[in-house]
N, C-alpha and C positions, 0 to 999 in steps of 0.2 A: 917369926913373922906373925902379925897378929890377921886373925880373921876377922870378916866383916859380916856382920849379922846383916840380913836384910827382912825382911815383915811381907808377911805374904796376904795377898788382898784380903784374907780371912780374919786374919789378927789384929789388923790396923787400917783404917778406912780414913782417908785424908776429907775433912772438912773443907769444903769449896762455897766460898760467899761472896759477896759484893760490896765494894763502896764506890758513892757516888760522890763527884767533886765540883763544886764551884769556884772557879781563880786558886786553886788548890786549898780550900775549905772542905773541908767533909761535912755532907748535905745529909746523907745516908750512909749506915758501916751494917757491916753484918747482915746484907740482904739474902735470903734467897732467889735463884734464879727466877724464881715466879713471881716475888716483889719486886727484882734487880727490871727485870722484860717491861712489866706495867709500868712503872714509876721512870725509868729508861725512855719507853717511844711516848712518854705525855709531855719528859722535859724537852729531849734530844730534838724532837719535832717541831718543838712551840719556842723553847729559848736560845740564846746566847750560843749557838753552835760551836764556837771558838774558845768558851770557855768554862765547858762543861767536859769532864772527863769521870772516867772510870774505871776500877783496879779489880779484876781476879784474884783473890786469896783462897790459897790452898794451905791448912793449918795457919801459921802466923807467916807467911811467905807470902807477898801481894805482890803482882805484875801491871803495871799503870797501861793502858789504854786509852787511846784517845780517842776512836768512836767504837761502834758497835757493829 
């Protein structure tokens, strides 16, 4: 039986960023939460509510979001 290595928060730290979507366009990629938040409540508030989304990526693994 084979073992499974696992990475202990010390050794490996998962990268977590942002992208921001238009009609599934990518407006913004690779934000930080503190680019993702400002640039977030100037669109989310002022445009197109219905057809602005946004994904959570941790390493190359993105989870789509539809608000905030």
């Amino acid at each position: 039986m084979k073992s499974i290595k696992t990475c202990s928060p010390h050794t490996r730290r998962m990268t977590q960023s942002y992208h921001i979507y238009f009609r599934q366009e990518v407006l913004f990629k690779n934000l930080t939460l503190e680019e993702f938040t400002l640039i977030w409540d100037k669109l989310y508030t002022s445009y197109w509510k219905d057809d602005i989304t946004y994904s959570v990526c941790y390493d190359e693994v993105c989870i789509e979001e539809a608000s905030y």
